[in-house]
N, C-alpha and C positions, 0 to 999 in steps of 0.2 A: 503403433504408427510404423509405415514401414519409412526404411530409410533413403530410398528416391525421393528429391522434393522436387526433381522438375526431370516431365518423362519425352525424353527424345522424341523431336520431332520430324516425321515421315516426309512432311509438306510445311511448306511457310505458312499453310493455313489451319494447319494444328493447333488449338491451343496450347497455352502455357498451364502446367496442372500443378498449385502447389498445398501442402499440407500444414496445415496450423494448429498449435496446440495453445487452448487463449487461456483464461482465466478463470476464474470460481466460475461452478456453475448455477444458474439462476439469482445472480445478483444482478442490479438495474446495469452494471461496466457491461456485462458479457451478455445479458440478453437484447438491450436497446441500442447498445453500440459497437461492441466486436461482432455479434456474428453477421448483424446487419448489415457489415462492411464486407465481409469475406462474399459473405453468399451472395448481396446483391449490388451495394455499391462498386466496387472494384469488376465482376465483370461488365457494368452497366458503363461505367466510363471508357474501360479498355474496349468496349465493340467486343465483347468477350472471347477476345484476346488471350486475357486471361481469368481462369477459375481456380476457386480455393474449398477445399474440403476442411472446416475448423470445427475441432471438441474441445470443450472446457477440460483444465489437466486434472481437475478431480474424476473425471468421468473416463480419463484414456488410459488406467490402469498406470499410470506414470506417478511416483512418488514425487511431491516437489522439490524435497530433498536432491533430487537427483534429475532436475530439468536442466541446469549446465551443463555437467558429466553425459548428458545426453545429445544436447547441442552438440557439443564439443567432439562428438562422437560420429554427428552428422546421422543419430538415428530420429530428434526431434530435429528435421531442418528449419522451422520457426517455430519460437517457443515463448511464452513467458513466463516470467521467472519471479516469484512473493520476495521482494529486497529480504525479510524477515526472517522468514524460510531457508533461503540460500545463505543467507550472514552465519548463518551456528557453522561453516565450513570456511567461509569468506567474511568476517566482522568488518571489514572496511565497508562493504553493500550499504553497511546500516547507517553508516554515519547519518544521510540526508533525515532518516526517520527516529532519528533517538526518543524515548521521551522529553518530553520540556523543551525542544530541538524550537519545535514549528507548533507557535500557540494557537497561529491562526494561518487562513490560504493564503495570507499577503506573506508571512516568512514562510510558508512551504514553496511558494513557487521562488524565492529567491536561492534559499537554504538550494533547491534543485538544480536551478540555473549556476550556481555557481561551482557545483560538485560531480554536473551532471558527463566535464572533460576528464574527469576521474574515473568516473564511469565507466566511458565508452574504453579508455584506454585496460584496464583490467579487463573487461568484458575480450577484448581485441587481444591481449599478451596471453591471457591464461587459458580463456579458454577457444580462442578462435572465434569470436561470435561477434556481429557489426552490430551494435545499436541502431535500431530501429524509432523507438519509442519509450515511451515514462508516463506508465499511468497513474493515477491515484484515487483510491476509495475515499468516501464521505470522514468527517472525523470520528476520533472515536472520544467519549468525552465520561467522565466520570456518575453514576445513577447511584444512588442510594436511596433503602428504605426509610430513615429517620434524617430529620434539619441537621443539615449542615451549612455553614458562612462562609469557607473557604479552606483550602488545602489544609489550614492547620487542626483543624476540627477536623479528620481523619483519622489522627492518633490512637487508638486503641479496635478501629474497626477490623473486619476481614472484607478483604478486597479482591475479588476475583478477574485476572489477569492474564493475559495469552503469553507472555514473552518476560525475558529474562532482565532485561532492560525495564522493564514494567514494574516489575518484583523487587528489582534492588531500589527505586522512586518509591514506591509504597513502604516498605521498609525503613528508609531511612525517614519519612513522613513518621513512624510511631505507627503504622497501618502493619498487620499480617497479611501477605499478599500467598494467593492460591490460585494454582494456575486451572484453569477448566476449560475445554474444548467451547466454543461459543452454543454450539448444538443443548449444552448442558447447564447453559448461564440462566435460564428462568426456574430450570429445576433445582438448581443449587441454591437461587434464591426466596425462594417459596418451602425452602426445608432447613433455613436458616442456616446450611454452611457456608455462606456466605451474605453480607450485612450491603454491601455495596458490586457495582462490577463496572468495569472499563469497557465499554462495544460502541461501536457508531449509532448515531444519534435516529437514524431510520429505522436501521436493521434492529435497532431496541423496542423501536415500535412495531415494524412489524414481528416480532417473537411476543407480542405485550409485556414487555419489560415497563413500561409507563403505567399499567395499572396496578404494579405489586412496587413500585418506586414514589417516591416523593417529591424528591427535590437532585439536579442533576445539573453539574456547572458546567461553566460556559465555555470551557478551556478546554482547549485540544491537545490532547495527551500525546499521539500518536494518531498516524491516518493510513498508512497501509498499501506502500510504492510497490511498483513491479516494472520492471523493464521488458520490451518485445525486444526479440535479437533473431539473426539470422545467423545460421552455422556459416560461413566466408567462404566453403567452398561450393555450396549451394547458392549463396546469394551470386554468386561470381561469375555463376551459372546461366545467370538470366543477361536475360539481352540490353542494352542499354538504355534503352526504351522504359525495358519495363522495370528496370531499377529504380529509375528516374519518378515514372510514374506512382510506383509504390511510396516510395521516400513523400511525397508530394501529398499524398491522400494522406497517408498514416502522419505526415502532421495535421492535417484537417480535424482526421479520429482522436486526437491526443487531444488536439484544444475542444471540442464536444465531450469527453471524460471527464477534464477537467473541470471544464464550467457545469457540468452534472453533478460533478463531488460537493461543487461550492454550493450549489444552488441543493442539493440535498440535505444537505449539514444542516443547512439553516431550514429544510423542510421537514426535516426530524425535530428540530428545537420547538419548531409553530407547534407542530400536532401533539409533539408528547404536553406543554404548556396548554393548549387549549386554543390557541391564535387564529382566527381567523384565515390566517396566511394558508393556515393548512389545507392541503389541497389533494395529497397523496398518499396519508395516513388516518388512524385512528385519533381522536382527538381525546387527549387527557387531560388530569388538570393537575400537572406536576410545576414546582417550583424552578422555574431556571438563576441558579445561583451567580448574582453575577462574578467578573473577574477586577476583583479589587487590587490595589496599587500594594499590598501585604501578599497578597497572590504573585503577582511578577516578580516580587523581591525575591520570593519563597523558589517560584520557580529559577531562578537564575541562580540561587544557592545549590538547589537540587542536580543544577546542570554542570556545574562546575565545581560542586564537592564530593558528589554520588554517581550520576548518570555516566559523565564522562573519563574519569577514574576508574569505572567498571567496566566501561567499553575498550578502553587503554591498555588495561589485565588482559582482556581477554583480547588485545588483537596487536598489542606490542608496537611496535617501533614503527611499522607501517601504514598504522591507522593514525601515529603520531604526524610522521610524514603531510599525510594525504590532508586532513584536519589544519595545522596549522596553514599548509598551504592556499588550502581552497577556501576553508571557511573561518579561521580564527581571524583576520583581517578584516573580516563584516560583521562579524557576532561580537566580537570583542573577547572573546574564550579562549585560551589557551592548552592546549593537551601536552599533558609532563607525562612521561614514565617517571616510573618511584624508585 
């Protein structure tokens, strides 16, 4: 990407030209509703005013790891950024997406809302970057090949896991948690080194993870935030107008992502089960395990003796901060250092 996000204008009837760098490529976020918006909604509204040239950041040579440090550099002037991703340098990011955090979209959108002036203000001190946006993928929910009743019934399996957070919940479950690239989650399941795996409830179906799996509960482990942000001296750049205007649609785009995560979560659940509902997958005939009142309990133990104690280790006194601030007032959860 080169580093101008917005190229001098000759004439007041030049357009505005800005560069974007969105999100995984070829997932239903970035193909049905970010590029949709760069390339046609946004100049169709402005009188094409203005236009946008946007590549998914797996595809623009840009490691995720390093889409802040790039912002912040003003060589990605719009960027966005995997919470998950960016937290192994920043662990406050993660707080909103912990496991056991957000069971379901009714406390993820709360858990966000109330974390989300945390957010912006890191995003703003550290690295120079305005919040834009807060997207979110479908959930990601638990698949296994043999019955299981509920989280306790994981005890001796291998669980295959993307995150670190993931691993220490499986673990203190009595689960061996192994971490493997999603690309490699049917192959490791189909070769038996691993018995179970964590992925979204679509993207499971479409990899056929429903036809080598069984039975898959109904809880939401983890779902998979990113925030859009603009480099500050780039956004500062644009005209008033068109600040205005962007801020305005990109809330429009936010609420379509998200009512797409909701409404796919549950369109993973129909198809992998066999439901009628199914409309945009493979239809299987996997068990959906419900979430029993032994499950809540389990999870709320998991969150407040495991999950959040490891997040705490690893992000100190400022994740304590931020945490009891923003979200132990609503969750009922408290973050101690030791």
């Amino acid at each position: 990407m080169g580093s101008p996000s917005v190229v001098a204008q000759p004439s007041p009837e030049a357009p505005i030209r800005i560069k974007i760098v969105g999100g995984l490529a070829d997932v239903s976020q970035y193909v049905r509703y970010e590029e949709p918006f760069w390339r046609r909604r946004l100049p169709e509204v402005s009188g094409n005013r203005i236009q946008a040239e946007i590549a998914p950041f797996d595809r623009s040579g840009i490691r995720a790891q390093e889409m802040l440090a790039l912002m912040r550099l003003g060589v990605v002037p719009f960027g966005t950024a995997l919470l998950a991703v960016v937290s192994a340098d920043e662990p406050e990011f993660n707080a909103v997406d912990l496991p056991t955090v957000n069971p379901d979209m009714a406390a993820l959108r709360r858990t966000v809302g109330l974390y989300r002036p945390h957010l912006e203000a890191v995003l703003a001190e550290r690295y120079d970057v305005e919040l834009l946006a807060v997207y979110t993928y479908p959930a990601q929910v638990i698949f296994c090949r043999n019955a299981f009743a509920g989280l306790s019934d994981l005890a001796g399996r291998r669980i295959r896991t993307s995150s670190v957070g993931q691993s220490e919940m499986f673990a203190a479950l009595g689960a061996t948690p192994v971490v493997i690239p999603f690309g490699e989650t049917l192959a490791a399941m189909r070769s038996g080194v691993v018995e179970c795996a964590v992925t979204g409830t679509l993207s499971a179906n479409a990899i056929g993870l429903h036809e080598i799996t069984t039975h898959m509960h109904g809880m939401a482990v983890t779902w998979g935030l990113s925030v859009f942000g603009a480099n500050r001296a780039a956004w500062n750049a644009l005209p008033d107008w068109a600040r205005a205007m962007i801020r305005q649609e990109l809330a429009g785009l936010e609420r379509q992502i998200w009512e797409a995560a909701e409404v796919e979560t549950g369109e993973g659940v129909a198809c992998n089960s066999g439901q009628p509902a199914c409309a945009s997958g493979r239809r299987g005939t996997m068990t959906v395990v419900p979430v029993t009142p032994a499950d809540q309990q389990r999870r709320l133990r998991l969150l407040t003796e495991t999950v959040l104690p490891g997040w705490v280790r690893r992000c100190g006194e400022p994740c304590v901060d931020a945490w009891n601030t923003r979200l132990a007032p609503e969750l009922g959860v408290t973050a101690r250092l030791d």
